[in-house]
C-alpha positions in Angstrom: 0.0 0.0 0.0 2.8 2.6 -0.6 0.5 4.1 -3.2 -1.3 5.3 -0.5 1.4 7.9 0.7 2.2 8.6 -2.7 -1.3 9.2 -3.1 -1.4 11.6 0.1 2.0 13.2 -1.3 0.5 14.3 -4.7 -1.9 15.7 -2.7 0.0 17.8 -0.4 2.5 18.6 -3.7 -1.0 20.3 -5.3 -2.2 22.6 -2.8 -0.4 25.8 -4.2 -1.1 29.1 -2.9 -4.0 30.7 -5.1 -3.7 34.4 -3.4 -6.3 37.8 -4.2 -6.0 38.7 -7.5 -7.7 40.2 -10.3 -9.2 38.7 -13.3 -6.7 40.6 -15.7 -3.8 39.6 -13.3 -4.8 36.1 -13.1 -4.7 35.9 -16.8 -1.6 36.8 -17.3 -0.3 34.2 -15.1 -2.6 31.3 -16.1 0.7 31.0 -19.0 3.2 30.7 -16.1 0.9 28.9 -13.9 0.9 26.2 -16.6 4.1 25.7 -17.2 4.7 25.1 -13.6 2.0 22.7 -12.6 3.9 20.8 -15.7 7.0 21.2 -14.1 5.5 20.4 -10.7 4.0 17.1 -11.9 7.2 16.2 -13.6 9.6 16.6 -11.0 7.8 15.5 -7.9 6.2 12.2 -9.6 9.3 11.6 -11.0 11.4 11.7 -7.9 8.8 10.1 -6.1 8.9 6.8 -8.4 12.8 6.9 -8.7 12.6 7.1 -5.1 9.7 4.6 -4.8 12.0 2.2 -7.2 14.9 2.4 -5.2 13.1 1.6 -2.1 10.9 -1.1 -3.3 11.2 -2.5 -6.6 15.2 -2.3 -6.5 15.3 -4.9 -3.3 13.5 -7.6 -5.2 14.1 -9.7 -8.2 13.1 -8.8 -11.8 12.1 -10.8 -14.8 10.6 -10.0 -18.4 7.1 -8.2 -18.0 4.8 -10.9 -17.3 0.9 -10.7 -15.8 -0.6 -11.5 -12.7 -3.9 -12.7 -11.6 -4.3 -11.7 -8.1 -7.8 -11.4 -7.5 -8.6 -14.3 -5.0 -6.3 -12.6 -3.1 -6.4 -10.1 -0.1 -10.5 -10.2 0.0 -9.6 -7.7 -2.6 -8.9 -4.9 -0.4 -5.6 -4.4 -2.3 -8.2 -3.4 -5.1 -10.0 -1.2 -2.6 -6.3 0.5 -2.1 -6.3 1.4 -5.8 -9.7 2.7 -6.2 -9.2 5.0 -3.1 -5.3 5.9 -4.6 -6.7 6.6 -8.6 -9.3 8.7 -6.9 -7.1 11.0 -4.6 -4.3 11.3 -7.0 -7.3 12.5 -9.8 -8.8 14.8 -7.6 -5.5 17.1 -6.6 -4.5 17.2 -10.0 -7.6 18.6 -11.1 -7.9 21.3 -8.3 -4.0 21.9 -9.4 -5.1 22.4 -13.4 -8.0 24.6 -11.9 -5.2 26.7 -10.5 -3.7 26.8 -13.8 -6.3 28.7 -15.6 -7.2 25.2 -17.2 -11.0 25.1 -19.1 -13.6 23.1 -16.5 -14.1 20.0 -18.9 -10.6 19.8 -20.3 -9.1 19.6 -16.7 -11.6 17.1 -15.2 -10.7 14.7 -18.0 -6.8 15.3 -17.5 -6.7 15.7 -13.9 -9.5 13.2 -13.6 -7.1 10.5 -15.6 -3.9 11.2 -14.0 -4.8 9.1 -11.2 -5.1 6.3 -13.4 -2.0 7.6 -15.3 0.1 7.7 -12.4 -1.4 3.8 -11.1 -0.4 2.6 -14.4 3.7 3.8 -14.5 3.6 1.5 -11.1 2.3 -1.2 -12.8 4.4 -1.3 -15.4 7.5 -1.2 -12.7 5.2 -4.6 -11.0 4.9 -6.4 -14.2 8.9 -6.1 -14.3 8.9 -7.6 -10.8 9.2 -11.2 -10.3 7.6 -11.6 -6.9 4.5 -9.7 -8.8 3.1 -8.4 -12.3 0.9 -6.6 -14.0 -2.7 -6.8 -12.8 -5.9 -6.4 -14.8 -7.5 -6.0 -11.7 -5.4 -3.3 -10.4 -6.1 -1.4 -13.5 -9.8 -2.0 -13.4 -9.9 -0.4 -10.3 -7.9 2.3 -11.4 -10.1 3.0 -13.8 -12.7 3.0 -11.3 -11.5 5.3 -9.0 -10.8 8.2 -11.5 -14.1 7.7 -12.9 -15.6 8.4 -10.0 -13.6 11.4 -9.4 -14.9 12.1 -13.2 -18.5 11.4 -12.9 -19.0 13.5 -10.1 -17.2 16.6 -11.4 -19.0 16.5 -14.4 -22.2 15.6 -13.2 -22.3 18.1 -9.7 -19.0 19.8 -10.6 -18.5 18.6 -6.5 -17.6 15.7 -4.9 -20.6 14.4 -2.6 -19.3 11.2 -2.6 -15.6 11.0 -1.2 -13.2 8.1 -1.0 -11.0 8.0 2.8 -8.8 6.0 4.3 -8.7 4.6 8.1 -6.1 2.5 9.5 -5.4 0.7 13.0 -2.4 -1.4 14.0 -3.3 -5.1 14.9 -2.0 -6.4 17.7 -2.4 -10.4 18.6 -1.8 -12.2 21.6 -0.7 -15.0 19.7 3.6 -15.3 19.0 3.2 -17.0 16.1 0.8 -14.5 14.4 3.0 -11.5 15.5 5.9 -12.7 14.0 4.1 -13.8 10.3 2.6 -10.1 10.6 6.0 -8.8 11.0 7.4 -11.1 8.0 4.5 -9.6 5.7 3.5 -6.3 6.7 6.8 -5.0 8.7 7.1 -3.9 12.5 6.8 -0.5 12.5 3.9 1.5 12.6 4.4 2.9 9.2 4.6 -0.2 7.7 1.8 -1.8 9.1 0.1 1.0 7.6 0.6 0.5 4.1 1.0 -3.1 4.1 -1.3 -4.5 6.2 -4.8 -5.1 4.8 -6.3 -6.6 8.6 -6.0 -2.8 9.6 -7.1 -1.0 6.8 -10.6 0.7 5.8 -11.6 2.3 2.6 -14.7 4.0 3.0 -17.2 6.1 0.6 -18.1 8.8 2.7 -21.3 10.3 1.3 -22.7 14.4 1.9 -26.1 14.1 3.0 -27.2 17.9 2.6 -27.1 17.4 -1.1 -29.3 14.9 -1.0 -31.6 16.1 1.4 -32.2 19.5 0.7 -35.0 19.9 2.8 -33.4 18.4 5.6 -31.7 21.9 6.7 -28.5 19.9 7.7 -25.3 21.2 8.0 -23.0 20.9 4.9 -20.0 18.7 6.3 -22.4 16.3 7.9 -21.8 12.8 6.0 -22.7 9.2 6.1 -19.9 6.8 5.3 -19.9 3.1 4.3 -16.8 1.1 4.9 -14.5 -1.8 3.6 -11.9 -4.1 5.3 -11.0 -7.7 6.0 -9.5 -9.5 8.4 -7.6 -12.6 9.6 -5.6 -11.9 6.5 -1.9 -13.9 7.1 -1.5 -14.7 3.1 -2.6 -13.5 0.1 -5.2 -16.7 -1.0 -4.9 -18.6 2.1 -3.4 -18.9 5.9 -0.5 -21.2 5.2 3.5 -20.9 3.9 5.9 -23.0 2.5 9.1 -22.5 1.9 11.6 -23.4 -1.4 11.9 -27.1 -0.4 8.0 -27.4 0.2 7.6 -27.5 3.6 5.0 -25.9 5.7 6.6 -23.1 7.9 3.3 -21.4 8.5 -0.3 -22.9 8.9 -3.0 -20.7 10.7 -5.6 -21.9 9.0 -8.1 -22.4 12.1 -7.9 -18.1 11.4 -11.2 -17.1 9.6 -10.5 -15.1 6.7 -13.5 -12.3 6.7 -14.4 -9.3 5.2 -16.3 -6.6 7.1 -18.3 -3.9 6.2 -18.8 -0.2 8.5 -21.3 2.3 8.4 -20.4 5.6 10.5 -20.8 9.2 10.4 -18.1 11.3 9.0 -17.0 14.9 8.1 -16.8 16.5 5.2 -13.8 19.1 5.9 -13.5 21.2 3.0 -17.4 22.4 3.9 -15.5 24.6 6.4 -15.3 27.7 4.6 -11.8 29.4 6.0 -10.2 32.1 4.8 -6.8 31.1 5.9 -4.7 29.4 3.4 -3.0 27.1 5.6 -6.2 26.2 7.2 -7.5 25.1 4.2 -4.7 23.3 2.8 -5.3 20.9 6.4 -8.4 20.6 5.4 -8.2 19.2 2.4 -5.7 16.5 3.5 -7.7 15.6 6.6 -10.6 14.9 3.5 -8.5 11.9 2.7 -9.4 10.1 6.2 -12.1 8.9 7.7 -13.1 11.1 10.5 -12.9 8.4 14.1 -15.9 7.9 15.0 -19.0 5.3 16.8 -19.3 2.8 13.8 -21.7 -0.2 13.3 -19.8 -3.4 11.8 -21.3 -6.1 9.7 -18.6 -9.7 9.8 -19.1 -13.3 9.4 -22.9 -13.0 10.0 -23.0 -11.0 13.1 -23.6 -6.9 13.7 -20.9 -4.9 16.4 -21.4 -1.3 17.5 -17.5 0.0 17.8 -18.1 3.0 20.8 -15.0 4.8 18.2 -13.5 3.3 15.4 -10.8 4.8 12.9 
């Protein structure tokens, strides 16, 4: 899940400071303007995925490009991970064109893509990767998540149904499934959080006011529906072997589940400020799921979760 800080990064990269100016001033710099959101895009997804390559795909072994099924795996909230990554990554670099002086239509459809433009350059680096490959699957969802970002825009020209991200470190009481956690998903914090997919949550959070428009509620008041899985210790199942063949992890007494939240939530950029820095806070807290009292559906049962993030 390291698209999901590079993701968050792009994000941060395109909240430039707009500033008070007047129509004739702001034309004259919607020239410059373009030539540095180019520029801006350039350099910082380029040193992001040199860096991201030399990190990640430089420690593990290559082979000729090759595809990779992995659907059965994960419960699919790898896929999830893309859709909420497309969608992010489309939605800053439309808001960045929109700086830019950029026509409405023309920079939904290029912002919109570049999520799905910027999933597929890591693709191509996973289909070149041995231990992986290219996914139809990851693409598909890709392709998803922009065209939500896409449909929305051009339908509402707003977002009033946002992707987020929650996470939660699992701890176990159990030796033996703390140390296969730690060979998959790392120790630290940090990578727990973009590896593991027992503590993540990819909700839709949904505006109600839109909606409801006689309801006289408040703007940032939202309703969000949420994805995870759990008792995940493998990609298709709960066992390892190792070259020779032999077992060296079986777990599979371990339910694999998926489970599904609903929860209130906040829509932050409803908070009309007039500070930029406030704003620009904002707009990355709008990438997580507000903590909140949540009411989880798994394995057949209901839980209410006094505050779950």
């Amino acid at each position: 899940m390291y698209r999901v800080i590079l993701s968050l990064f792009i994000l941060l990269l395109h909240q430039v400071p707009t500033g008070a100016q007047d129509s004739i001033s702001l034309q004259k710099n919607y020239r410059s303007r373009t030539s540095w959101v180019a520029a801006a895009n350039v350099a910082g997804y380029g040193g992001t995925m040199v860096a991201l390559y030399r990190s990640w795909y430089l420690n593990y072994p290559r082979s000729p490009f090759h595809t990779f099924n992995d659907m059965p795996e994960w419960k699919q909230a790898d896929k999830a991970g893309h859709l909420y990554s497309a969608y992010i990554q489309s939605s800053a670099s439309t808001d960045l064109w929109k700086w830019a002086g950029m026509n409405r239509k023309t920079r939904i459809w290029v912002g919109g893509l570049s999520g799905t433009v910027y999933q597929t350059a890591i693709e191509i680096l996973d289909g070149f990767s041995a231990d992986w490959g290219w996914s139809w699957g990851d693409i598909g969802a890709n392709v998803l998540g922009s065209g939500t970002y896409i449909a929305q825009a051009l339908a509402w020209d707003e977002q009033r149904i946002r992707l987020k991200f929650s996470f939660h470190r699992k701890n176990y009481n159990d030796p033996t499934l703390d140390l296969r956690s730690d060979q998959l998903f790392g120790s630290g914090w940090s990578e727990r959080m973009l590896k593991d997919y027992n503590g993540q949550t990819y909700w839709a959070s949904v505006r109600l006011a839109p909606f409801f428009t006689h309801g006289h509620l408040p703007p940032w008041l939202s309703l969000a529906v949420g994805y995870g899985a759990e008792g995940l210790f493998g990609g298709r199942d709960n066992i390892a072997t190792n070259s020779s063949g032999t077992v060296t992890f079986d777990r599979r007494d371990r339910v694999r589940v998926r489970q599904w939240y609903l929860s209130p939530d906040i829509d932050w950029t409803q908070i009309k400020t007039n500070k930029k820095a406030v704003s620009v806070l904002l707009t990355f807290l709008n990438a997580f799921k507000f903590p909140a009292p949540t009411l989880m559906f798994s394995n057949g049962k209901w839980k209410v979760i006094p505050l779950y993030f």
